[in-house]
C-alpha positions as CSV (number, residue, x, y, z in Angstrom):
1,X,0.0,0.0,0.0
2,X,1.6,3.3,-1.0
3,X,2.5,5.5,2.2
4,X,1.7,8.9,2.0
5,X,4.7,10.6,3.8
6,X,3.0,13.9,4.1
7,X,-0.2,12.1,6.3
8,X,2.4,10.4,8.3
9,X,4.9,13.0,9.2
10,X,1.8,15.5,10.4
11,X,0.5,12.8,12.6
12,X,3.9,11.4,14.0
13,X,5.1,15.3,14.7
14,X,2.3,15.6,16.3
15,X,2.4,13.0,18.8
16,X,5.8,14.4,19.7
17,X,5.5,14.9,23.2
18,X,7.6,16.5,26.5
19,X,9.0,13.4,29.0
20,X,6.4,14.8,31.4
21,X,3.6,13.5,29.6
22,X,5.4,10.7,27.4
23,X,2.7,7.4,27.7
24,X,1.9,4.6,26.3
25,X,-1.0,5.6,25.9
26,X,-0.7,8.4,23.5
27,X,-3.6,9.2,21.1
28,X,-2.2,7.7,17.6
29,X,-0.6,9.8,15.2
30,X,-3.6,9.7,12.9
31,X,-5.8,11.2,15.7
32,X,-7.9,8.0,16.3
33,X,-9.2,7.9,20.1
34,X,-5.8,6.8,22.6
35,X,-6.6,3.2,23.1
36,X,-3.3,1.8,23.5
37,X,-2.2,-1.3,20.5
38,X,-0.9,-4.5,22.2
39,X,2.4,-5.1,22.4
40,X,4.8,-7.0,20.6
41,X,4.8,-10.2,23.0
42,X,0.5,-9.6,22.9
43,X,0.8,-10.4,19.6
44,X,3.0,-13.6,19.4
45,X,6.0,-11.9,18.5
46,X,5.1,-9.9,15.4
47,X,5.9,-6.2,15.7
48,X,3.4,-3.9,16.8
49,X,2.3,-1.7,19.5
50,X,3.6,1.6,20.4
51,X,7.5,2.1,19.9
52,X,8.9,5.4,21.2
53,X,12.3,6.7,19.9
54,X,14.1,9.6,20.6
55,X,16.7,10.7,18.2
56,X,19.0,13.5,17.9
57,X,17.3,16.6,16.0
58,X,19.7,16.3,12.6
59,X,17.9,12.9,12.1
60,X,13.9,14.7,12.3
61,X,14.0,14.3,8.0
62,X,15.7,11.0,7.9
63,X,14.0,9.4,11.3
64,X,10.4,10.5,9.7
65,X,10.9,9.2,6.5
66,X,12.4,5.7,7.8
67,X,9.3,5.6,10.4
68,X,7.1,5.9,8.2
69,X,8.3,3.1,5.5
70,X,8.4,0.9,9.2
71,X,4.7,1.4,9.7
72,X,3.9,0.6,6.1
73,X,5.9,-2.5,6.6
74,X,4.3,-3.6,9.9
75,X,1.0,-3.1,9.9
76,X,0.0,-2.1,13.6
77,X,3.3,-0.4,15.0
78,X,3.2,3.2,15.3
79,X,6.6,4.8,15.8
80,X,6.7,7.6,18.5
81,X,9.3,10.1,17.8
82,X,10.8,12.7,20.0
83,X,13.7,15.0,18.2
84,X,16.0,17.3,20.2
85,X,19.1,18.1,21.2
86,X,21.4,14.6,22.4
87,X,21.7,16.0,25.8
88,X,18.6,16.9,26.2
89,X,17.4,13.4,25.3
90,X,19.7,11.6,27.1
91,X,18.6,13.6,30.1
92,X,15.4,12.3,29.7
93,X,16.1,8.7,29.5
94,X,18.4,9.2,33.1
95,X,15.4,10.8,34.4
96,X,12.8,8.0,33.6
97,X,11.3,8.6,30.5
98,X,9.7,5.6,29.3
99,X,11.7,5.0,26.1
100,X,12.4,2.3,23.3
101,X,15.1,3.1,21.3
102,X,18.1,6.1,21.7
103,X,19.7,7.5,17.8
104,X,22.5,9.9,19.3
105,X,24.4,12.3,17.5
106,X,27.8,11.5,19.6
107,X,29.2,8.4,21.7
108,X,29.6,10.9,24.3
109,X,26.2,11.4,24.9
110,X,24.8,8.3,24.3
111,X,28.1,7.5,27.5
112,X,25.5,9.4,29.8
113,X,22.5,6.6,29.0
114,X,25.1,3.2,28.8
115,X,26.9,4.4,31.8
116,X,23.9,4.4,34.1
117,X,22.9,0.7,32.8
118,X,20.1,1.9,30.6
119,X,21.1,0.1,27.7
120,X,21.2,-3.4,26.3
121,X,23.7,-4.1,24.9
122,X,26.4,-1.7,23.2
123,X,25.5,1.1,20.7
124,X,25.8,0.2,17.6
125,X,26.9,3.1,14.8
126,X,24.5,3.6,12.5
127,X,26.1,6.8,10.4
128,X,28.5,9.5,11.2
129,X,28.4,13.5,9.8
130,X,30.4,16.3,9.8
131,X,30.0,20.0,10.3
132,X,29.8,23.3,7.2
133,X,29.1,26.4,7.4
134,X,25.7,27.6,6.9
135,X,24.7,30.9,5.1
136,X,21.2,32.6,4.2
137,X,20.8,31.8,0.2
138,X,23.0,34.2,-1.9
139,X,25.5,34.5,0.7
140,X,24.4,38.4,1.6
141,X,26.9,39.0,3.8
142,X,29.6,37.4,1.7
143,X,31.7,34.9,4.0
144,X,34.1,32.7,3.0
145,X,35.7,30.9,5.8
146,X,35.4,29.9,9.4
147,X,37.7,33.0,9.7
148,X,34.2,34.7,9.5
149,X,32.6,33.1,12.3
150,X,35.0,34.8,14.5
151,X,34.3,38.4,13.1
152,X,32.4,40.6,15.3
153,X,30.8,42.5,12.9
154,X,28.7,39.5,11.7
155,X,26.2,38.0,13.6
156,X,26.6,34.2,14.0
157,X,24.7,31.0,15.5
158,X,26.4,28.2,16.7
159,X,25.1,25.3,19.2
160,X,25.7,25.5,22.7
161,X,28.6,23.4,23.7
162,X,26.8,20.9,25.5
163,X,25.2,19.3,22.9
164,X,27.2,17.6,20.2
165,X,27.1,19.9,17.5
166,X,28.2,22.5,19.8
167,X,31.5,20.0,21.0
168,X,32.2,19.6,17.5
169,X,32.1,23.1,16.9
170,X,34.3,23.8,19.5
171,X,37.0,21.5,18.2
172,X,36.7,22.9,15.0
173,X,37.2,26.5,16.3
174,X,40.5,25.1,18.3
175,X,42.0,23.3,15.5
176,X,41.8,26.7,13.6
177,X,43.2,28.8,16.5
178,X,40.1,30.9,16.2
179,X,37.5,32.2,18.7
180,X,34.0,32.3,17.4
181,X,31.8,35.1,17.5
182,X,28.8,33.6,18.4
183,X,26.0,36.2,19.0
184,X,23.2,33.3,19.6
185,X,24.0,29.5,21.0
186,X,21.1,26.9,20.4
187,X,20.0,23.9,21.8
188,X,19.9,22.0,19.0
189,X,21.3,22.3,15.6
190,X,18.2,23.0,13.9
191,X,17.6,25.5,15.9
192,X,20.6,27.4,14.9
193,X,19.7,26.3,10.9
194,X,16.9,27.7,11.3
195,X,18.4,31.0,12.5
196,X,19.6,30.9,9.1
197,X,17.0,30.1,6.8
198,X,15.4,32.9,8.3
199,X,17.8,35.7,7.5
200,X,18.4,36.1,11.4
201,X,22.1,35.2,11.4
202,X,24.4,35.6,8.7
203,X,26.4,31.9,9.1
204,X,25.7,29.6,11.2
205,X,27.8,26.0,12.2
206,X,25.5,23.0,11.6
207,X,26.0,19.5,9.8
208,X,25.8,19.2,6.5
209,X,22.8,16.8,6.0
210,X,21.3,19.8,7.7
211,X,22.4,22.1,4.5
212,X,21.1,19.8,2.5
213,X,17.4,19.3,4.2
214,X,17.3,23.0,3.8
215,X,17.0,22.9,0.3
216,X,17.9,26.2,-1.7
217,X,17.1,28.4,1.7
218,X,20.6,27.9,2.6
219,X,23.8,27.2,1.4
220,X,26.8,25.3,2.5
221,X,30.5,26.1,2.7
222,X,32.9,23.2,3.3
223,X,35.4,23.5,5.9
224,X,39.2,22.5,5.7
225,X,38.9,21.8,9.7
226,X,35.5,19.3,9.2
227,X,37.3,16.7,9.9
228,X,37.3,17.8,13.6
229,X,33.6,18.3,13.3
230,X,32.8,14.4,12.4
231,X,31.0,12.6,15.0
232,X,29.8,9.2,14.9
233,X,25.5,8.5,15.6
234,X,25.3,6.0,18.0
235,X,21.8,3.4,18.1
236,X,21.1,1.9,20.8
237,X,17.9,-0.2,22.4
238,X,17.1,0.7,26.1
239,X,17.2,-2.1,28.7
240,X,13.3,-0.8,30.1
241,X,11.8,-0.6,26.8
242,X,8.2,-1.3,27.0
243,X,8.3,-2.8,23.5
244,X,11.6,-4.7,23.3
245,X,10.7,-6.6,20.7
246,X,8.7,-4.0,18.8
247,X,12.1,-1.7,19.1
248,X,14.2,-4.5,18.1
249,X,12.6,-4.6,15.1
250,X,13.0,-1.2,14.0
251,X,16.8,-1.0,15.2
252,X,17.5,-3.4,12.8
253,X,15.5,-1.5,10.1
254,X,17.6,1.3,10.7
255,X,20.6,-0.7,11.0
256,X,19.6,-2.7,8.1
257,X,19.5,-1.9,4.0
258,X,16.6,0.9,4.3
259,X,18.3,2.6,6.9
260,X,21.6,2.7,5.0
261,X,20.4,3.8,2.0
262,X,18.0,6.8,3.4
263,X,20.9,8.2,5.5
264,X,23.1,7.4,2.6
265,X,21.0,9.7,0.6
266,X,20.2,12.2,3.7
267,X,24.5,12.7,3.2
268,X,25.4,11.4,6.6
269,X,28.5,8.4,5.5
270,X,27.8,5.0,6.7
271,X,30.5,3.3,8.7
């Protein structure tokens, strides 16, 4: 049956939800009344149910897309997604959040959920990126270089350090021997994209999958220093999922050929 990826990325986004009210119970994404679809082991081991995944927010295109093939695939699984920031995910999971499956955007991050026993089993590394230099489409205020992110005289985004977009930045900025100019640090790296895609910030420092979701509202600069911006995006099933099974599955989706080749085409590079 063909899927119809605009439907399902309205309802998933819109069952995106804070941890404080994260359930099982959710209404599903296509706004039928919340009765709760059995789970995996209900069902004699075929997937189904509700499976919630948080990923980091330069996977929201990618993560959508893959979901929504997944739910074509197995009839009765909805996919709950939650994009933001790596920390800020990881955060959640530490603090109880009722969670299936973790996509990271560094192993450092992903560190804070295995090192408090959340996890089962090791991370595996599903696809890697690497950090450009975003600008507003045409370039207005003509920069060049990551020489220009440390100019005062532009105004500049850049992801606060603590999540991984921001470390990466920062090792960027230190192999250079520049200090950036950041007038604006954001919690995720969409966030500071779409700083620029609205002609708020003149460059910004974001992956460049990100560029390339943007379409023609931004364009990207490559950096002689990205290679101190790559950081690996660690998967990894949760050790309290409420759908093991139902998770399983869909880690090995993602880990699997349709994974690969959406991400491959998203730009990250597969390991």
């Amino acid at each position: 049956m063909a899927h119809d990826p605009t439907h399902s990325q309205t309802g998933r986004r819109l069952a995106l939800v804070s941890v404080g009210i994260l359930t099982l119970g959710m209404t599903a994404c296509s706004g039928d009344d919340a009765v709760s679809a059995p789970t995996t082991a209900e069902a004699g081991g075929r997937a189904t149910g509700d499976i919630v995944v948080f990923a980091a927010a330069s996977l929201t295109d990618t993560f959508t897309g893959l979901a929504g093939d997944f739910e074509a695939e197995h009839p009765g699984t909805r996919i709950v997604l939650n994009f933001a920031g790596s920390s800020a995910l990881a955060q959640q999971i530490v603090g109880g959040a009722p969670v299936d499956v973790l996509a990271a955007a560094s192993p450092v991050t992903m560190a804070r959920v295995t090192d408090a026993g959340l996890a089962a089993g090791e991370p595996s590394v599903l696809a890697r990126n690497r950090l450009e230099i975003a600008v507003p489409a045409g370039n207005p205020a003509g920069v060049t270089g990551l020489e220009d992110l440390a100019d005062e005289d532009l105004t500049i985004a850049l992801c606060a350090e603590e999540v991984p977009c921001g470390a990466a930045s920062v090792r960027v900025f230190e192999a250079a021997g520049l200090t950036p100019a950041a007038d604006t640090f954001e919690q995720d790296v969409r966030a500071a994209l779409t700083k620029v895609t609205l002609g708020e910030v003149d460059a910004a420092l974001v992956y460049r999958t990100d560029v390339r979701a943007a379409g023609g509202a931004v364009e990207g600069l490559d950096l002689p220093e990205s290679g101190e911006g790559v950081t690996d995006y660690p998967l990894v099933l949760l050790a309290d999922a409420p759908n093991p099974a139902g998770a399983q599955a869909f880690v090995d989706y993602v880990l699997g050929e349709p994974g690969r080749e959406a991400l491959g085409a998203a730009g990250f590079e597969l390991p």
